[in-house]
Every structure is written in structure tokens, then in C-alpha cells.
Legacy VTK file of the C-alpha trace (Angstrom):
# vtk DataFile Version 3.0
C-alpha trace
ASCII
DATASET POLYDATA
POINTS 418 float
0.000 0.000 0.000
1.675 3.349 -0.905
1.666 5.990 1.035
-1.432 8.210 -0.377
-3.403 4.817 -0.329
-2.714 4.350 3.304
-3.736 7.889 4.268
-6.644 7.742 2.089
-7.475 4.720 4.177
-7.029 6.495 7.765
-8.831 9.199 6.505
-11.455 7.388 5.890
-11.835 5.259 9.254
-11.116 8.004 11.267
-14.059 9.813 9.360
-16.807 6.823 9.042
-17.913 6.756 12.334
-18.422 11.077 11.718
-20.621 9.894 8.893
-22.764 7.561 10.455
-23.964 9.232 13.343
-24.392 12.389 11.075
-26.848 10.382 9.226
-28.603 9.127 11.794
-30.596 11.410 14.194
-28.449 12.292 17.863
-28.934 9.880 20.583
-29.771 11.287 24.005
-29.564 9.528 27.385
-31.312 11.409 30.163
-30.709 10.319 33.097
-34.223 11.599 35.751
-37.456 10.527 37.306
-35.924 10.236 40.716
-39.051 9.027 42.701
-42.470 8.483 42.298
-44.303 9.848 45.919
-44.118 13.405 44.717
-45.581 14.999 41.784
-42.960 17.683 41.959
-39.847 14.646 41.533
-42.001 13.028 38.870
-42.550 16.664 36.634
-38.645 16.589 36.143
-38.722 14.351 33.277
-42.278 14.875 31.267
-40.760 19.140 32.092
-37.515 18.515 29.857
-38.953 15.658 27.831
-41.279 18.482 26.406
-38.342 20.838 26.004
-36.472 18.382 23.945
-39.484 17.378 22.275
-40.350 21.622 21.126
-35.989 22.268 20.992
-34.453 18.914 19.255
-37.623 17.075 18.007
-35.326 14.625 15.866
-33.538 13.493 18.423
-33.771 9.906 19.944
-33.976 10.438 24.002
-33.749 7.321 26.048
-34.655 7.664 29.382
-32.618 6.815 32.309
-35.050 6.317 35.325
-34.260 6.035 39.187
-38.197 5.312 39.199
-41.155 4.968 37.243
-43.318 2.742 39.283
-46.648 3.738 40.495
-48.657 4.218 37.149
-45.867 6.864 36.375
-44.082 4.795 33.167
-47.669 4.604 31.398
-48.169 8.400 31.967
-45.246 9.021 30.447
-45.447 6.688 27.573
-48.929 8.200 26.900
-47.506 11.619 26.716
-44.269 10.865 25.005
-44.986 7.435 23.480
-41.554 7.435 21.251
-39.801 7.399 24.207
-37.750 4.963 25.725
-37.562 3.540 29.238
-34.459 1.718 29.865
-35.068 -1.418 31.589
-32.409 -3.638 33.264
-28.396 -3.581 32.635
-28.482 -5.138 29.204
-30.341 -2.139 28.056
-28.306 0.625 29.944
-25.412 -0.655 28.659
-26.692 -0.650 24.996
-27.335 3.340 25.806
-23.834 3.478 26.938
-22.629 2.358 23.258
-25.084 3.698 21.179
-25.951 7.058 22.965
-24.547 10.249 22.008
-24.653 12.665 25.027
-25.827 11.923 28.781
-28.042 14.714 30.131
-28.624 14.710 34.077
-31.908 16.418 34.597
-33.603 18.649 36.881
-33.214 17.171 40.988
-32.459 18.957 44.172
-28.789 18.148 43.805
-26.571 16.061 41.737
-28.287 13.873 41.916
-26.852 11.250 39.226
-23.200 11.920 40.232
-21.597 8.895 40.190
-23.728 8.024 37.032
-21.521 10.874 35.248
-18.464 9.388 36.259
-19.127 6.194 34.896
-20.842 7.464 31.484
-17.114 9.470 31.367
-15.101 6.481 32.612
-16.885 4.106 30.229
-17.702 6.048 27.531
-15.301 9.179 27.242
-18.982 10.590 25.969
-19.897 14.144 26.527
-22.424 14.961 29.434
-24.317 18.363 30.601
-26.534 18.574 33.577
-29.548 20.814 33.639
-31.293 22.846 36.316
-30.289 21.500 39.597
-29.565 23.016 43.127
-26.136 22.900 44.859
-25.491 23.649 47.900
-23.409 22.501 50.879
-25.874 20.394 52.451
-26.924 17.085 51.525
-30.248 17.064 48.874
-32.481 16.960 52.291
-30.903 19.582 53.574
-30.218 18.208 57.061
-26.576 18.383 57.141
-23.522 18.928 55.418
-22.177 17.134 52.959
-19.420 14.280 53.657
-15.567 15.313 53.719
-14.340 15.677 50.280
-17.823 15.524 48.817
-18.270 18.701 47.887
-15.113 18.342 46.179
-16.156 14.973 44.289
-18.724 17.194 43.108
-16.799 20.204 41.829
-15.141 18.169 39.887
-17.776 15.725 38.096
-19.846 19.410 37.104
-16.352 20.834 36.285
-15.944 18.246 33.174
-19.648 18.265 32.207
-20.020 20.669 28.394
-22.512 22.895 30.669
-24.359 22.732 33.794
-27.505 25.034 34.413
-28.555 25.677 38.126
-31.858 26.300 39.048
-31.264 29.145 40.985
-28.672 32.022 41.912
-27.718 30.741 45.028
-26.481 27.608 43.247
-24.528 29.389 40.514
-22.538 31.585 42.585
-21.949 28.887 45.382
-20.610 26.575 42.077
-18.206 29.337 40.927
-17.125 30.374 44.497
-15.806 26.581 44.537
-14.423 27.013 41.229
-16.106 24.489 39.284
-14.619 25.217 35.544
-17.037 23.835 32.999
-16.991 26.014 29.978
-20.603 27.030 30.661
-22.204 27.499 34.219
-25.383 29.614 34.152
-28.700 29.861 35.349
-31.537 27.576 33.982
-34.836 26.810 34.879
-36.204 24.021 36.784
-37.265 21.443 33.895
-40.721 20.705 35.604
-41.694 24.237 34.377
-42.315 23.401 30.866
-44.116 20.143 32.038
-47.648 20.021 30.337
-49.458 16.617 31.068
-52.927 16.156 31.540
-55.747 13.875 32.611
-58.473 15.830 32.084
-61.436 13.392 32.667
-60.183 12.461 36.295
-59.200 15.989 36.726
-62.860 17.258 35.651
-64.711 14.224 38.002
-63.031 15.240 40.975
-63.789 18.968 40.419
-67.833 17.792 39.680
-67.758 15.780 42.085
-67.067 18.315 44.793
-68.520 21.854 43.735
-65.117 23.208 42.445
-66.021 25.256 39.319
-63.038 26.515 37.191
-61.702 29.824 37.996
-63.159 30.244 41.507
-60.876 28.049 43.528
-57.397 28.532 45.305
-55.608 25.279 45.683
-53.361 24.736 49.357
-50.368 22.716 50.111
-49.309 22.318 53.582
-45.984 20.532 54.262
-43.645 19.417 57.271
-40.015 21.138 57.637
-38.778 17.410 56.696
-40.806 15.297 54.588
-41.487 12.114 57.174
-40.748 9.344 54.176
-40.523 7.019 56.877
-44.154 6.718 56.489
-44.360 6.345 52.697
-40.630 4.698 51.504
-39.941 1.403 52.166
-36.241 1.289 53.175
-36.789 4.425 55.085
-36.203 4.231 58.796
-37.572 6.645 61.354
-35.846 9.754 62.463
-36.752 11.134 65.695
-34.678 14.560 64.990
-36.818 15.215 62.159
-40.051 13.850 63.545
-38.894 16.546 66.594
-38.693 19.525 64.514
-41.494 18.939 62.699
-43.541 19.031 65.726
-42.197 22.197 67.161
-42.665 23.771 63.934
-45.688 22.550 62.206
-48.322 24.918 63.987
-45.981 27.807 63.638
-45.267 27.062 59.714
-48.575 26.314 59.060
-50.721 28.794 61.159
-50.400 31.440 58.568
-51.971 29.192 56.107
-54.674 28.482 57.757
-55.642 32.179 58.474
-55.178 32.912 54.612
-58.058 29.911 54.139
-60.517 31.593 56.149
-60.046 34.925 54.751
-60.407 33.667 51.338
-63.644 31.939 52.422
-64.501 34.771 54.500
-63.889 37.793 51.796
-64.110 36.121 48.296
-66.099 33.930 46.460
-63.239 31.623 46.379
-63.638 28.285 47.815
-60.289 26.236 48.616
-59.342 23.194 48.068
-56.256 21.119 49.952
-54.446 19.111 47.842
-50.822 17.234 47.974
-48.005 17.470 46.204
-46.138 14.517 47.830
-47.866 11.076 49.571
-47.654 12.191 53.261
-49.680 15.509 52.627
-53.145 14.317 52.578
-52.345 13.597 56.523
-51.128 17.220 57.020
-53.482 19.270 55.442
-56.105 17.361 57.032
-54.357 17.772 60.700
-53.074 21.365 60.596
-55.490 22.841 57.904
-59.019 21.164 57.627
-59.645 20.130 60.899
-59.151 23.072 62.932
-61.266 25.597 60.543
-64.669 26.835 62.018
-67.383 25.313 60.508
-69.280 28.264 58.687
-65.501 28.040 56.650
-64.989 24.317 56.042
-67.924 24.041 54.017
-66.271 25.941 51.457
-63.282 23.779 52.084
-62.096 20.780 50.137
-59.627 18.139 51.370
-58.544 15.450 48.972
-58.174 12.301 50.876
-55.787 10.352 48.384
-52.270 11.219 46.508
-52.384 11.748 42.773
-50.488 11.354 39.599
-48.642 14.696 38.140
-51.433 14.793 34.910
-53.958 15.569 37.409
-52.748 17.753 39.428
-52.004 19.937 36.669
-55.190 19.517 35.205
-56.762 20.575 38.099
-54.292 23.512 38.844
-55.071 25.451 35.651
-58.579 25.162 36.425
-57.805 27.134 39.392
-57.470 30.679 40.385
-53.970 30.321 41.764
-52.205 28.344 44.278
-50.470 28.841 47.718
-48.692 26.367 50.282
-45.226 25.366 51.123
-44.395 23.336 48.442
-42.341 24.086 45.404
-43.168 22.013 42.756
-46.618 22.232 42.344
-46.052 25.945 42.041
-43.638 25.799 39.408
-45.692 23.808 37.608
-48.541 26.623 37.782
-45.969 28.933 36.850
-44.985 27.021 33.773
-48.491 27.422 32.987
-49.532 30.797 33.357
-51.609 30.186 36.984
-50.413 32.553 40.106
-48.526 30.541 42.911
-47.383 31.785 46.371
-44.320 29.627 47.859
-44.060 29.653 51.426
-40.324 27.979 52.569
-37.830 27.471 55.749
-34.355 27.543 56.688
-34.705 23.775 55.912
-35.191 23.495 52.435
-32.430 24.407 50.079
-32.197 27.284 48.199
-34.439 26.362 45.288
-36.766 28.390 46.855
-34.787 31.493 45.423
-35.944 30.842 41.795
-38.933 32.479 42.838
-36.896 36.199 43.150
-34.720 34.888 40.121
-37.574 35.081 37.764
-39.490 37.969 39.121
-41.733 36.715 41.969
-39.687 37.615 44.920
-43.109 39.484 46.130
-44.816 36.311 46.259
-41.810 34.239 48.196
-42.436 34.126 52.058
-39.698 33.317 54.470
-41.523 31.128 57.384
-38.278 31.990 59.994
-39.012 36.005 59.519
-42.603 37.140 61.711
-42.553 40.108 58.976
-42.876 37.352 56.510
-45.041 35.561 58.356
-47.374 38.699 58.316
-47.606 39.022 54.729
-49.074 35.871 53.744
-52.727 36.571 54.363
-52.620 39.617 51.981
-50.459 38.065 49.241
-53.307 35.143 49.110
-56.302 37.645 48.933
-54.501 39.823 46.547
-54.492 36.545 44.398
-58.051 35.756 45.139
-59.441 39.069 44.567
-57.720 40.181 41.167
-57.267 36.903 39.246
-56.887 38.972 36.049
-53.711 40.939 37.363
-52.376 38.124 39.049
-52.282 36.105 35.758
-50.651 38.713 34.118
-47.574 38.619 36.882
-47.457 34.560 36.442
-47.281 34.964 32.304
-44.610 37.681 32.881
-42.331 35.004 34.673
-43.170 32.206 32.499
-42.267 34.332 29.484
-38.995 34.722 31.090
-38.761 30.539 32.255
-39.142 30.106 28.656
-36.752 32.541 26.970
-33.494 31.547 29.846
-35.273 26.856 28.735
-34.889 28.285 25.156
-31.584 29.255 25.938
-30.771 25.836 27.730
-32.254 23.815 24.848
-29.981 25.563 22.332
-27.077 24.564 24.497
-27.952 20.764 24.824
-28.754 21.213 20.847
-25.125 22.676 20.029
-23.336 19.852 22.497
-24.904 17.196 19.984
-24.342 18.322 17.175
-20.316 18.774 17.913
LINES 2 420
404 0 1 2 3 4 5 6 7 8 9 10 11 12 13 14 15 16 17 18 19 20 21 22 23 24 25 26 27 28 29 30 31 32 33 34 35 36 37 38 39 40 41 42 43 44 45 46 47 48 49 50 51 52 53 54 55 56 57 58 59 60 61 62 63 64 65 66 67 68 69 70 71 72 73 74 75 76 77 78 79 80 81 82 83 84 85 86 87 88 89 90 91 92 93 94 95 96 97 98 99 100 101 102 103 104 105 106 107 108 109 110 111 112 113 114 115 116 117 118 119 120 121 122 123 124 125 126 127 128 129 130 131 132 133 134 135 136 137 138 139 140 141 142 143 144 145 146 147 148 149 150 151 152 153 154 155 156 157 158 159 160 161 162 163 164 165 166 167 168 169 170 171 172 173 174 175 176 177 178 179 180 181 182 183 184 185 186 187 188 189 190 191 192 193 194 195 196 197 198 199 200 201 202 203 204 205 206 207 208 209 210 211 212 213 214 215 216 217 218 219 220 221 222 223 224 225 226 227 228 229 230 231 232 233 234 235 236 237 238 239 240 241 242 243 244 245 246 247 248 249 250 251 252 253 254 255 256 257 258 259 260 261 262 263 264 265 266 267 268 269 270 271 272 273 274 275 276 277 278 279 280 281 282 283 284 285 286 287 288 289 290 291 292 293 294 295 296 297 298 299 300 301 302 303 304 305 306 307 308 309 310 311 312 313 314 315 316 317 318 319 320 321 322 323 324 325 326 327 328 329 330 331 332 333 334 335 336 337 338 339 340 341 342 343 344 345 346 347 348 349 350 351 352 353 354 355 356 357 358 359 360 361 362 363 364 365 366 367 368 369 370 371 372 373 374 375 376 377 378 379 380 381 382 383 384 385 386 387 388 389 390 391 392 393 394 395 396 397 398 399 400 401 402 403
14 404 405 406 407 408 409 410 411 412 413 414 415 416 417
């Protein structure tokens, strides 16, 4: 073989495997759906499994899943039914070959981490991570983080293409630890852009109890710690938690409660109490329902049983806003044009801050300041009492969700095409 034969030969290995995946469409492993006894966890993946749907609708996304049990596979097959669920390590390690790009999604951490390292270790593959919250506490936010984790961290984000954080707080801690990706910037939770429905169950439950759209406020009470001992098998008790919770639960949730009655009280408004996670239904019922006067809980709903992301959406935008002290369920309402009120604590992590990072700061309460405290009652009527305004404020923010998802799209789009 002379010498122009031989390089003409190179050439052309070097280039063939250039050529197929360039005409093939890109291969993306996401790796998500971290649980299934929250609504909020779940709205991760259908969120960015929308976005990639809208931003790269060629692409082949195969998804990665801590969990899908619980009914939650089938509501995502029924939404995205090209999808795939891998299943088992024959099939994960097909995605290892075949795939293209790992993307960690939205979580309360990194939550994937080791994941990353072995997709790098294994594959030498590219990988970007989109829209989650670091901080220097473990993902529950009870305390900090092992020695050398944080570390361990720094440097699985630092080789990632890009990594999006949720919120502020996140970004700057990340570059205050120096984490050197090329691209670190803020990017919306994924569960914004999530759009599932189950409108029949959605519109029974609503018949069924007197809710008529547009003249309800949905509620979410929640404990300082979520008590998964109660709902995770695998979970033990923890009688720190179960402590605080019990010292705090009437202060947190007092302020609630008062912004019930007035609705009931001053509006037309009736209220209903719903979940976003499996130990709510207990909480709201406790520290919400049961205490109200009488002449007010008749213009009270509690739902008695958890339910599936599709229709808790479906019932939220049939609603005149929400408020609680969850997260999730308002970002979802968010995502979809409906007003939401977060209530939070020193406890959670700083997700919370998204709220002031896309323009709602006015309608983020902090439960450890009384002047916070204070304000609750009016921010809810406010919200009751001028629907119309309020929805403007909510499209305002989601116009802005969208423009910085855009943004994060384009990102995963350009790492894929490289």
C-alpha cells in the first residue's frame, strides 16, 4: 500500500464513524425521574422531555429512570410514546454504546453523580446537567455534605459541556468553589415546561365536589422534613426530624390556615387542599381542615388520596392560583400561566430562590421572619381578589422561564451536534 493509499485509508476510518452518526438522528440519554411519591420529583422528566421534544424534536432520548413505578411509566409513555424507558443492565449498557450525550436532569442536587463518572469512565462521551440546586448540604438539607464531597462534586460538574442551576444561590456557590465547565449559568427548573394532563379524572373530581373553574385557590401544607418514613420502604424513622417537625408545624402552618378563612370569609373563592407529595393528605387534614370553624370548612375541600402529576395539573389550571409550602406544584402553575405563592424554611435548600430569580420575589415568604409571616394573608387575597392581574404577573415570569429553557435547549442542541 503506498503511502497516499494508506492515508486515504485512515482518513477514511477516522471519518466513518463522523458519517454515520451524522446520518442518523443524535442519541440522548437522560438520566431523571428520581421518585415516584411526589408529583414535583415526577414533573422533572415529562418538564424537559417536552423541552427536547419543542428544541431537538429529531432526536432519539432514552430515558434513564431512578423510578417509574406507580402508574408513572404509562403516563409518560402516553404523553411521550416514542420514548424509551431503559429497563435492566443489558439495556443501559446498549445506551452506553449507542448514545450520544448523557443529560442529568432537573433534581435537588446532583443527583446522578456517580452516574456521570461512569458514562465518562466508560464512555469518554460528553455529558451536561440541567437545572439542579447545589449547595453545601446534603439534597435533604439536614446536614452537610461528607468530607471531600463537595469536592467529588466540583469536579464531576467541572468536566460536564454545561451545567444550568436552578437558581442564583447555586450558581454563585458553584463558581465560588471554582467548578470550571466552559458554561455554568442559570436555567430553569425542567418541571416548568411540564404540560401533562388527565383531564377526565381531573374534571370528576372537580364535579364531584362543587369546584367550578376559575373560583378556587388550591393549598399545600408541608412538614419542615418530609417524614418518608411513612411512605418509603427502606426508610427508617428519624426522631430529629419527627422533633422539629412538631415544634414547627403549627408555627409554619398557622399562617396558612388564616389565609383559608379569609379567602372563604372575603371572596367567592372556595379552597381546596391538595398534595403534592404522599404524606400531605395527613397534614393538610391535621393542621389545615380540621381546625377551621365550621361556617368556613364548608367551602373547604380536602382530597383524601395522593395523585399522579397529569392531574394535578389539570386541576391547577382550572384554578385561580395556588399557595402552600411546596415548590413544585407551584412551578408547575408557573410554567403554565396560573399565580402561585411559595411559602419555605431555613430547611429546604435554596431552590426556593428561583422564585426572586424570575421575578416573583413578592410572592416568596420566608416562614423563619414574623414580617414574613405577616404578609401571607394579603399576598393570598390579593391573588383571590384580582385573578386577572395576578395572571398577568405569572405569564410575565413564564415568558422569562421560557426565553433563559430556550436558551438551555440551544445549548444541549449545540453539544450534539459537535
Amino acid at each position: 500500500m503506498n503511502r497516499r493509499t494508506f492515508l486515504g485509508a485512515a482518513l477514511a476510518s477516522t471519518l466513518a464513524p463522523i458519517q454515520a452518526r451524522a446520518a442518523r438522528p443524535p442519541r440522548l440519554l437522560l438520566r431523571s425521574s428520581w421518585q415516584t411519591v411526589n408529583i414535583g420529583d415526577i414533573a422533572h422528566t415529562p418538564g424537559l422531555l417536552a423541552l427536547l421534544e419543542k428544541h431537538l424534536p429529531d432526536a432519539e432520548v432514552r430515558l434513564w429512570p431512578g423510578s417509574v413505578d406507580n402508574g408513572v411509566a404509562e403516563m409518560l409513555l402516553a404523553r411521550f410514546p416514542k420514548l424509551r424507558i431503559l429497563r435492566g443492565a443489558e439495556a443501559l449498557q446498549e445506551a452506553f454504546s449507542e448514545c450520544d450525550f448523557l443529560l442529568h436532569g432537573s433534581g435537588p442536587s446532583l443527583v446522578a453523580e456517580k452516574d456521570l463518572s461512569r458514562w465518562s469512565r466508560e464512555t469518554g462521551k460528553p455529558y451536561g446537567v440541567c437545572g439542579i440546586t447545589f449547595s453545601a448540604t446534603s439534597s435533604s438539607a439536614t446536614k452537610p455534605s461528607p468530607e471531600g464531597a463537595l469536592e467529588r462534586t466540583v469536579a464531576v460538574l467541572s468536566g460536564a459541556r454545561f451545567v444550568f442551576f436552578r437558581d442564583s444561590v447555586s450558581l454563585e456557590f458553584a463558581k465560588k468553589l471554582g467548578c470550571s465547565s466552559p458554561l455554568l449559568e442559570f436555567g430553569p427548573d425542567g418541571a416548568f415546561s411540564t404540560d401533562l394532563r388527565d383531564d377526565a379524572r381531573a374534571g370528576a373530581f372537580l364535579r364531584e365536589h362543587g369546584l367550578e373553574e376559575g373560583r378556587f385557590l388550591c393549598c399545600i401544607a408541608r412538614l419542615r422534613y418530609t417524614p418518608y418514613w411513612k411512605i418509603k420502604a427502606g426508610s427508617s424513622f428519624d426522631s430529629v426530624k419527627h422533633a422539629r417537625n412538631e415544634a414547627m408545624k403549627e408555627h409554619d402552618l398557622a399562617p396558612l390556615r388564616k389565609a383559608i378563612v379569609a379567602v372563604v370569609e372575603q371572596t367567592n373563592m372556595k379552597v381546596l387542599l391538595c398534595p403534592e407529595d404522599a404524606t400531605q393528605m395527613e397534614v393538610n387534614k391535621e393542621l389545615l381542615f380540621d381546625p377551621l370553624p365550621d361556617s368556613v370548612r364548608e367551602r373547604v375541600v380536602w382530597r383524601r388520596d395522593y395523585w399522579l402529576t397529569a392531574e394535578a395539573l389539570s386541576v391547577y389550571v382550572r384554578s385561580a392560583g395556588l399557595f402552600g409550602a411546596e415548590m413544585h406544584s407551584p412551578i408547575m402553575c408557573i410554567g403554565n400561566g396560573i399565580p402561585a405563592v411559595v411559602c419555605r424554611w431555613a430547611e429546604q435548600t435554596s431552590k426556593g430562590m428561583m422564585w426572586k430569580d424570575i421575578g416573583l420575589g413578592d410572592w416568596l415568604f420566608d416562614m423563619d421572619r414574623p414580617e414574613d409571616l405577616e404578609r401571607v394573608v394579603p399576598a393570598v387575597l390579593e391573588l383571590a381578589r384580582n385573578p386577572a392581574a395576578s395572571r398577568l404577573k405569572a405569564g410575565k415570569a413564564r415568558d422569562f422561564v421560557l426565553q433563559r429553557q430556550a436558551r438551555m435547549l440551544q445549548t444541549v442542541k449545540d453539544s450534539l451536534t459537535v
